[in-house]
C-alpha positions as a Markdown table, in Angstrom:
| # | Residue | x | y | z |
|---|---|---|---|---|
| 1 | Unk | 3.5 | 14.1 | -22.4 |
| 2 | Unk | 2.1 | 16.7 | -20.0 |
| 3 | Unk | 2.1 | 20.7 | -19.5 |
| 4 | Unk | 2.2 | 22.2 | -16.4 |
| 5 | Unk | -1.4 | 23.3 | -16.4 |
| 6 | Unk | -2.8 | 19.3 | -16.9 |
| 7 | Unk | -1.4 | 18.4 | -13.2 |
| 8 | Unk | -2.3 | 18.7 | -9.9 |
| 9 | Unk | -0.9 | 17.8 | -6.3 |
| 10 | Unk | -3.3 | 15.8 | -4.0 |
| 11 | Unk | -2.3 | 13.9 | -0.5 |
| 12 | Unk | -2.0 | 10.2 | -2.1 |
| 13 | Unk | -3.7 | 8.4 | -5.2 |
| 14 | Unk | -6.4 | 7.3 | -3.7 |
| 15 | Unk | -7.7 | 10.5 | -3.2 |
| 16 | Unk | -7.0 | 11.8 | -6.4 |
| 17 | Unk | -9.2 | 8.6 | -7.7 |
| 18 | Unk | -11.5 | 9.4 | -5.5 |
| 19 | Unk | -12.0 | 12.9 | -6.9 |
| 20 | Unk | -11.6 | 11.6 | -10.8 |
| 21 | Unk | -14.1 | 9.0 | -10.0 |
| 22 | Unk | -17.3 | 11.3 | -10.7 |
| 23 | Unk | -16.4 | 11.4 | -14.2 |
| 24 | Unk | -17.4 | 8.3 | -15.3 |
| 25 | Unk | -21.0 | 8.6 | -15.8 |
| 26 | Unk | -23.2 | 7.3 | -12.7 |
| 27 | Unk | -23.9 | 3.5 | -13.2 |
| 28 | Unk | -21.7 | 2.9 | -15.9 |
| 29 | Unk | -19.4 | -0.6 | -16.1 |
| 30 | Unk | -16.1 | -0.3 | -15.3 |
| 31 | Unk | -13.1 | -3.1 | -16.5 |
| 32 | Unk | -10.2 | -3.6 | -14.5 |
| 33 | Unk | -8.0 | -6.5 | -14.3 |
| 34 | Unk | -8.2 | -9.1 | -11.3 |
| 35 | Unk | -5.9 | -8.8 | -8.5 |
| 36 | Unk | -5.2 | -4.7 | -9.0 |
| 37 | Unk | -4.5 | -2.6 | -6.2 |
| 38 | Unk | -7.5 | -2.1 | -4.5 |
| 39 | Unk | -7.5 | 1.9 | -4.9 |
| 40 | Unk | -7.4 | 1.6 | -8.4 |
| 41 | Unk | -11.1 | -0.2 | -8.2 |
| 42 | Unk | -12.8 | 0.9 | -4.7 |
| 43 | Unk | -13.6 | 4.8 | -5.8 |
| 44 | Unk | -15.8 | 3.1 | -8.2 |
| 45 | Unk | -16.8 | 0.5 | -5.9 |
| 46 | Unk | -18.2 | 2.4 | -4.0 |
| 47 | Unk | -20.0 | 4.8 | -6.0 |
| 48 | Unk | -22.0 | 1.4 | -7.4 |
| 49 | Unk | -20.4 | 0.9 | -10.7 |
| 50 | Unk | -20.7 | -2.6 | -11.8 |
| 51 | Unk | -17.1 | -4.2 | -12.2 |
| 52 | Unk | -16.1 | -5.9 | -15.0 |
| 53 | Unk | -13.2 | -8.2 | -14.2 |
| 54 | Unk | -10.6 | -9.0 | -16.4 |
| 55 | Unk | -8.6 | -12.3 | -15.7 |
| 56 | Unk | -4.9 | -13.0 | -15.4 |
| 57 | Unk | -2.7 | -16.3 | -17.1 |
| 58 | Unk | -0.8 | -17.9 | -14.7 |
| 59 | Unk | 2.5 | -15.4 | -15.4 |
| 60 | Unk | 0.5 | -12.4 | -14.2 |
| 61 | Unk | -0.3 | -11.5 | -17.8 |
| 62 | Unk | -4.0 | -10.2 | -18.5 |
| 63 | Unk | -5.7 | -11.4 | -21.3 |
| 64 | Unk | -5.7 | -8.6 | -23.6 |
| 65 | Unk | -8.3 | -10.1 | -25.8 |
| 66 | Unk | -11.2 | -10.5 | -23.0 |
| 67 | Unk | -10.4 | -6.8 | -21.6 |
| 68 | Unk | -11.1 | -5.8 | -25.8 |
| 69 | Unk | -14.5 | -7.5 | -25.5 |
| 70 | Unk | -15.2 | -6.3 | -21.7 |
| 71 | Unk | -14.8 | -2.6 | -23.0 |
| 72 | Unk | -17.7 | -1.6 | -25.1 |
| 73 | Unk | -20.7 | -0.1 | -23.4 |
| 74 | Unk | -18.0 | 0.7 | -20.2 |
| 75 | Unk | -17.7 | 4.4 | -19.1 |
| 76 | Unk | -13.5 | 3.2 | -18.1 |
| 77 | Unk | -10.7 | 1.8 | -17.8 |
| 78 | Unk | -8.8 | 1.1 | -14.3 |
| 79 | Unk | -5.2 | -0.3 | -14.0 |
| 80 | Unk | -2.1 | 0.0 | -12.6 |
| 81 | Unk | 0.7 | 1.5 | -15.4 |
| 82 | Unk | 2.8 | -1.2 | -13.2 |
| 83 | Unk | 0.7 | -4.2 | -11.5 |
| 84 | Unk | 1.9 | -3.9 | -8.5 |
| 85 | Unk | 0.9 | -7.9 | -8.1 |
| 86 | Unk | 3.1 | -9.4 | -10.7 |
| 87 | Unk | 5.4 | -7.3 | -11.9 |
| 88 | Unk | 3.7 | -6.8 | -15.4 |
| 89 | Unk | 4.1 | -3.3 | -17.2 |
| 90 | Unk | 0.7 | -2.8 | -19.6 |
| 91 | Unk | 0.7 | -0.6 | -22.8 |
| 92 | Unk | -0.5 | 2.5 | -22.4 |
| 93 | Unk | -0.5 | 3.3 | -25.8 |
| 94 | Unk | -2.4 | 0.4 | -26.6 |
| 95 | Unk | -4.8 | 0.6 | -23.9 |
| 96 | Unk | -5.8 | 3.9 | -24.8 |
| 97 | Unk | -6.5 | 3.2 | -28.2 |
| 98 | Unk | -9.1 | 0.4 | -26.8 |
| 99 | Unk | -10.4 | 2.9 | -25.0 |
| 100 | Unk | -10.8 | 5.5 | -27.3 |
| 101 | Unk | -12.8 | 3.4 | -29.8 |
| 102 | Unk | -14.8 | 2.0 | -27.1 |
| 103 | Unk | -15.4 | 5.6 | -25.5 |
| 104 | Unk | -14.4 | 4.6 | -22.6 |
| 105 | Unk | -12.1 | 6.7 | -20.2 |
| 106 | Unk | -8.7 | 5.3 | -19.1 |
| 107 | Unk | -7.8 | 5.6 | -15.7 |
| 108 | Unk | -4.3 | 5.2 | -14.6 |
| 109 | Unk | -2.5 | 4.7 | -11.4 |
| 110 | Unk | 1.2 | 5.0 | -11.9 |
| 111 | Unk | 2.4 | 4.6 | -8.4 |
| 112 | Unk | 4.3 | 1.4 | -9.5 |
| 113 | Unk | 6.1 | 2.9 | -12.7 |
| 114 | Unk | 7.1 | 7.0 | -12.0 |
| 115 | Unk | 10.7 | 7.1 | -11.4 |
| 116 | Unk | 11.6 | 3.7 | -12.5 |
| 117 | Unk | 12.1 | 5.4 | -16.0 |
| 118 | Unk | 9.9 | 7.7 | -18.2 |
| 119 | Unk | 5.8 | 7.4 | -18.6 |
| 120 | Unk | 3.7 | 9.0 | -21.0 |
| 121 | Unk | 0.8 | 10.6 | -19.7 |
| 122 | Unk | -1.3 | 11.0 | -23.4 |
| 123 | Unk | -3.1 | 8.1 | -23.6 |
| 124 | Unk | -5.0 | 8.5 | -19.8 |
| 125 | Unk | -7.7 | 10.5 | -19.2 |
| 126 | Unk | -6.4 | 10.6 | -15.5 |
| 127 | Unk | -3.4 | 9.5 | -14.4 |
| 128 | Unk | -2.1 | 9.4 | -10.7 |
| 129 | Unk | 1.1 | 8.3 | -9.0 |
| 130 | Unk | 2.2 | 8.8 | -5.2 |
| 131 | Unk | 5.5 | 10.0 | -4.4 |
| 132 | Unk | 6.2 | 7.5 | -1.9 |
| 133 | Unk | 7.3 | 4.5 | -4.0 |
| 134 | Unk | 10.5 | 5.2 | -6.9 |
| 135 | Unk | 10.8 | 9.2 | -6.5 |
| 136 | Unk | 11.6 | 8.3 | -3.1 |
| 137 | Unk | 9.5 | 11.2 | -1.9 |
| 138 | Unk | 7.8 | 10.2 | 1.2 |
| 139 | Unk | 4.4 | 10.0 | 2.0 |
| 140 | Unk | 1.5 | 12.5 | 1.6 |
| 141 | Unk | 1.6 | 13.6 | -1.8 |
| 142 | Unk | 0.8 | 12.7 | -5.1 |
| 143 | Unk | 0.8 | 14.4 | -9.2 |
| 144 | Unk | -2.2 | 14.0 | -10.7 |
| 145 | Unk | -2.4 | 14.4 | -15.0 |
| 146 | Unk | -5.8 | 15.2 | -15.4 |
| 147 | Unk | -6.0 | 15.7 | -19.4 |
| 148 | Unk | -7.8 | 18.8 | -21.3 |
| 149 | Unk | -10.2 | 16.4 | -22.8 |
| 150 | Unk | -11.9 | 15.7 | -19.3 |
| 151 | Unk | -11.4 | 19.2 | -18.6 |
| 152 | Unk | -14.3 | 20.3 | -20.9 |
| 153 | Unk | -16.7 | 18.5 | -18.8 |
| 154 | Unk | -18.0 | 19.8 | -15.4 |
| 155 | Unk | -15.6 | 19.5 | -12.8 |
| 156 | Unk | -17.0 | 16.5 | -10.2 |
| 157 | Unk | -15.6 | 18.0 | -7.4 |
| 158 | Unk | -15.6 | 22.1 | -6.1 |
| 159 | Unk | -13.6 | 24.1 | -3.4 |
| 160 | Unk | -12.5 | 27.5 | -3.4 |
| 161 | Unk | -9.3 | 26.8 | -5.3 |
| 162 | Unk | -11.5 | 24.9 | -8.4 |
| 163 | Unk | -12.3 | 28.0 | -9.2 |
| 164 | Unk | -10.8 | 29.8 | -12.2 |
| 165 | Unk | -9.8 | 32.9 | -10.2 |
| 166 | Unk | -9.5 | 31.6 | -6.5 |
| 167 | Unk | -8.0 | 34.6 | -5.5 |
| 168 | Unk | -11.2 | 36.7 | -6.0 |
| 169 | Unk | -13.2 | 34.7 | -3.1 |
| 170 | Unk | -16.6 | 35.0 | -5.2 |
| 171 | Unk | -18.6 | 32.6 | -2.3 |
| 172 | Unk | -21.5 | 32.4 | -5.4 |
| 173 | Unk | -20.2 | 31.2 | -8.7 |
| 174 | Unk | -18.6 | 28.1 | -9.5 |
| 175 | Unk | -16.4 | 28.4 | -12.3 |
| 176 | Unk | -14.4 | 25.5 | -12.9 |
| 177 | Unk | -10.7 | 26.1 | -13.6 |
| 178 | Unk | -9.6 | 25.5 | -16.8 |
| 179 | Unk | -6.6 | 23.6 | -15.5 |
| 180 | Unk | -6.2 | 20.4 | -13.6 |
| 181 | Unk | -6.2 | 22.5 | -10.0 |
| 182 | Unk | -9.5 | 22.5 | -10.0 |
| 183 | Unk | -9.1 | 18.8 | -8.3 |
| 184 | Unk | -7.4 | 20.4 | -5.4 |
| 185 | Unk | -10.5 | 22.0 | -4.2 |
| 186 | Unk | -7.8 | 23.5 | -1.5 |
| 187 | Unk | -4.7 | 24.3 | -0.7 |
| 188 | Unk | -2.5 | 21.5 | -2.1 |
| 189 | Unk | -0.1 | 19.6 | 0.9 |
| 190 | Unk | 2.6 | 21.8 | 0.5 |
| 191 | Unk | 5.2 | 20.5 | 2.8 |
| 192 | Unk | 5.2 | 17.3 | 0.7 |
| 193 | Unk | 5.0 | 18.3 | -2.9 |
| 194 | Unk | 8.4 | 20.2 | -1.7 |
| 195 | Unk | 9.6 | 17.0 | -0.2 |
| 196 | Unk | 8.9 | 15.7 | -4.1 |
| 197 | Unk | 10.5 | 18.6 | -5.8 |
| 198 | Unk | 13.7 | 18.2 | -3.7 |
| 199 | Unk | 13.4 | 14.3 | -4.6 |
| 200 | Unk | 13.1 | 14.8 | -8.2 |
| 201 | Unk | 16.0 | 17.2 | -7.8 |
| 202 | Unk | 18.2 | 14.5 | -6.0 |
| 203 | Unk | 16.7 | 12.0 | -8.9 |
| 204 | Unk | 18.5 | 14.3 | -11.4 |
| 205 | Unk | 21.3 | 15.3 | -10.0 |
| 206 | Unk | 22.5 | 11.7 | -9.1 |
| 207 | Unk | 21.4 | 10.0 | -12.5 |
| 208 | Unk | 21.2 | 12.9 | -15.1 |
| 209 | Unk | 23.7 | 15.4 | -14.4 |
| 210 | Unk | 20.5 | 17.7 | -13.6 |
| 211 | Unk | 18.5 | 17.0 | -16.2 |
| 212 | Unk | 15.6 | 14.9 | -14.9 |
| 213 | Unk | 14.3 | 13.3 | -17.9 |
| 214 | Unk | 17.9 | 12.0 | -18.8 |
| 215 | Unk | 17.7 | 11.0 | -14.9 |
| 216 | Unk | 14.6 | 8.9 | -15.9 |
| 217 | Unk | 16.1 | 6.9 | -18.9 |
| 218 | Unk | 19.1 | 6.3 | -16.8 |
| 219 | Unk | 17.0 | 4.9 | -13.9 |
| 220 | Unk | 15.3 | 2.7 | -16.5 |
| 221 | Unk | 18.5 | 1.5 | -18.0 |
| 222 | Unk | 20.2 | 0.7 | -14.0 |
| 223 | Unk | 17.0 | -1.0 | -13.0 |
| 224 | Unk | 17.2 | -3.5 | -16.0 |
| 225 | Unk | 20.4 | -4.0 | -15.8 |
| 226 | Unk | 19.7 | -4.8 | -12.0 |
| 227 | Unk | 17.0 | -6.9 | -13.0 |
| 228 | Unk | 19.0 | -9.4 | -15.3 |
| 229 | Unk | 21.7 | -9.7 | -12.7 |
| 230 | Unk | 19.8 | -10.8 | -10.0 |
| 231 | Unk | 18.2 | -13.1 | -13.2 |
| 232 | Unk | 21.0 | -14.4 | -13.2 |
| 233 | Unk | 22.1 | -14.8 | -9.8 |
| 234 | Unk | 18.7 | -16.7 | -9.1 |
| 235 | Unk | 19.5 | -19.0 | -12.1 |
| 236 | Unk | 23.1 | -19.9 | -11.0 |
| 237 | Unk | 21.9 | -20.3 | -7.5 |
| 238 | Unk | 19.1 | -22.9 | -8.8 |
| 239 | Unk | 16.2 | -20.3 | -7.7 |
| 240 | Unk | 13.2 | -19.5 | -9.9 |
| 241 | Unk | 12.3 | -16.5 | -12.2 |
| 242 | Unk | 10.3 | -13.9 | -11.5 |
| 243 | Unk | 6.7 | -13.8 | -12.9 |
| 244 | Unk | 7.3 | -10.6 | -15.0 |
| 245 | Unk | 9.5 | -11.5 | -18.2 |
| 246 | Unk | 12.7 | -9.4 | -18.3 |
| 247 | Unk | 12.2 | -5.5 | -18.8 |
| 248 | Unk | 9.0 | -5.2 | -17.4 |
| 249 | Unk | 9.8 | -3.7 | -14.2 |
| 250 | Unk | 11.7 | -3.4 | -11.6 |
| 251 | Unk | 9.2 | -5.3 | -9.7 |
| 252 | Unk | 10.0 | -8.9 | -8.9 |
| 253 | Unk | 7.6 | -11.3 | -7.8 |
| 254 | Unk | 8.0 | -15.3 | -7.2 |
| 255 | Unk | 5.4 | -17.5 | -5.9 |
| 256 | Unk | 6.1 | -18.8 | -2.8 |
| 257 | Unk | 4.3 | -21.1 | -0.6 |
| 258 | Unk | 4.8 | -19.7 | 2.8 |
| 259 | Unk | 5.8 | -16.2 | 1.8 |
| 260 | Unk | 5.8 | -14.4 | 5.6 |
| 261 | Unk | 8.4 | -17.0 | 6.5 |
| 262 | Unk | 10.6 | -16.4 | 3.3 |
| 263 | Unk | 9.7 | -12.2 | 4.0 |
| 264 | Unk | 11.5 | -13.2 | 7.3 |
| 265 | Unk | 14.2 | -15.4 | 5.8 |
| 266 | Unk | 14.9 | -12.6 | 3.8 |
| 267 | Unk | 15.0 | -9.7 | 6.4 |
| 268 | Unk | 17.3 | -12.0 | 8.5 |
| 269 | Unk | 19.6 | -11.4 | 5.6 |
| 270 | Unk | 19.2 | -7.9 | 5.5 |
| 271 | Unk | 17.0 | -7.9 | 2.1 |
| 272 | Unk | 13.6 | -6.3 | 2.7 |
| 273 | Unk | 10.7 | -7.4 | 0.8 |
| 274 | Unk | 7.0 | -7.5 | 0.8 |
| 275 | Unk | 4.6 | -10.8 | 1.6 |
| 276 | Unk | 1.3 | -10.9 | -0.1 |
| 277 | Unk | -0.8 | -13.6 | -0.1 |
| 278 | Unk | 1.2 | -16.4 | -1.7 |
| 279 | Unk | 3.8 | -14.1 | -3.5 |
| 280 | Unk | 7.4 | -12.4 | -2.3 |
| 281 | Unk | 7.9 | -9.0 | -3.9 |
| 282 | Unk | 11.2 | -7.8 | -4.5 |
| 283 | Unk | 11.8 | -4.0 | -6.3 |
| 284 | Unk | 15.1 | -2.9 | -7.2 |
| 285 | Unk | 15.5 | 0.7 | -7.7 |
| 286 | Unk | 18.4 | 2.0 | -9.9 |
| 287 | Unk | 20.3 | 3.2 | -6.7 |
| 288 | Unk | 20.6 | -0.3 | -5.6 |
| 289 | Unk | 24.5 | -1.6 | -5.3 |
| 290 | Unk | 25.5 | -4.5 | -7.6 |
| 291 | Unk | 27.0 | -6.2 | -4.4 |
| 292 | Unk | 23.2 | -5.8 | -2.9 |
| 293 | Unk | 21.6 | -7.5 | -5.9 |
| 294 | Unk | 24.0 | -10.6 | -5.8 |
| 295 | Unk | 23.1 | -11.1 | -1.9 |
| 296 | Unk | 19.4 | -10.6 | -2.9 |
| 297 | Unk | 19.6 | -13.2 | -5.6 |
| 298 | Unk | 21.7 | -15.2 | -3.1 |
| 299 | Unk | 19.2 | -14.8 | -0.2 |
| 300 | Unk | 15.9 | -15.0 | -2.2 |
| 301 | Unk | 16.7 | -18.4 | -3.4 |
| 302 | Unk | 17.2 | -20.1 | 0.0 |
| 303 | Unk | 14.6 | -18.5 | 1.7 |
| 304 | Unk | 11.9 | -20.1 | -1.3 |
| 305 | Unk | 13.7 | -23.5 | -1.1 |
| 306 | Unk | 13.3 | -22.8 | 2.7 |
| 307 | Unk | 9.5 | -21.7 | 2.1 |
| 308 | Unk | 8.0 | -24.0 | -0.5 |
């Protein structure tokens, strides 16, 4: 839902929330949901907003009806496209329309969604995601969206490349770009936005015959159908189901008592996943092997019986 001009190339996504941050107005509330990834909420943190917290059911779900009535008299909205927690996929769509008659911005992090299949950028006001986790670019850079309705107001941050002609070196007038580089203040880290390009490249070529976006809806489709296998391997193997419902994600997360023992279980048996807190998460990108999934499914379901 993007043109070129809306995006921009920072070093991760916190730092491109860091830089969108200033545009919420100073002292203004900001909603996010509880349990979000904590550079989705500390940019505003730390610049004194007051947090409103939104709360999740016990399936990882937020309750759409409290964020509705947190929203009014908020200067945004923070989340995670993805929650990176739980599994759980949000409406952006929908979220922005909240937002919009709230007149509150939406701020998106889609580090947990870009790659697993197609986003939409049109609802967010900014919307961020690292190259690290489905492009499979590495570390060290991430696209920022940074829509032409925040680009009419003063840019929050200023280098020599915010300018609208950097190339003229004027050291004494700060004209803002009219396009989302202005957030780049500097030169952009070049060595891994070409580490992304050569991953989106690889992203086509292998699942869209060098068409990326076809690459994307094929990356969604082999991730769910990923997804209901290992489903189903957990449920012939007598484990339990993921918190997310099916075709959320590819994120899979089960509760688990003792998670760092069933992170180890699992690594013994060559599946790697991540502990946090009380939960085992387990992604499955569309470049996983069928094979892979069934020993996943196989493995994840001793290691909780082992854990609980």
């Amino acid at each position: 839902g993007g043109a070129p001009q809306d995006i921009a190339f920072l070093a991760s996504a916190s730092a491109a929330l860091n830089a969108a941050a200033p545009y919420v107005p100073e002292g203004a509330p900001v909603v996010a949901i509880e349990d979000e990834f904590p550079s989705v909420t500390l940019p505003f943190v730390n610049r004194g907003h007051p947090i409103r917290r939104v709360p999740i059911d016990g399936r990882g779900a937020p309750d759409l009806d409290a964020l509705a009535r947190a929203l009014p008299g908020a200067g945004a909205l923070t989340v995670g496209h993805v929650q990176f927690r739980t599994g759980r996929r949000l409406d952006l769509q929908a979220l922005g329309a909240l937002c919009r008659e709230a007149g509150a911005l939406l701020i998106v992090d889609a580090t947990q969604s870009l790659g697993a299949g197609p986003v939409d950028a049109g609802p967010a006001d900014v919307l961020v995601a690292s190259g690290d986790k489905w492009l499979c670019a590495g570390y060290g850079a991430a696209a920022v969206h940074l829509s032409p309705r925040l680009r009419e107001r003063p840019s929050p941050v200023f280098g020599w490349r915010s300018a609208e002609t950097p190339y003229a070196l004027k050291s004494f007038e700060a004209s803002p770009s009219p396009t989302a580089v202005r957030l780049e203040m500097g030169h952009p880290p070049f060595a891994p936005v070409f580490a992304l390009g050569g991953a989106l490249a690889h992203l086509a070529d292998t699942l869209g015959g060098g068409d990326l976006r076809a690459a994307l809806e094929a990356a969604r489709a082999r991730i769910a159908a990923r997804s209901d296998r290992l489903r189903e391997g957990l449920a012939s193997e007598g484990g339990p189901a993921p918190l997310a419902p099916p075709g959320e994600s590819g994120i899979h997360v089960f509760p688990a008592a003792d998670a760092p023992a069933a992170k180890a279980a699992l690594a013994e048996a060559g599946i790697l996943a991540t502990a946090s807190t009380d939960y085992v998460r387990l992604s499955l990108h569309a470049f996983v092997a069928e094979e892979e999934v069934d020993r996943a499914a196989l493995a994840l379901s001793r290691a909780l019986r082992a854990a609980a």
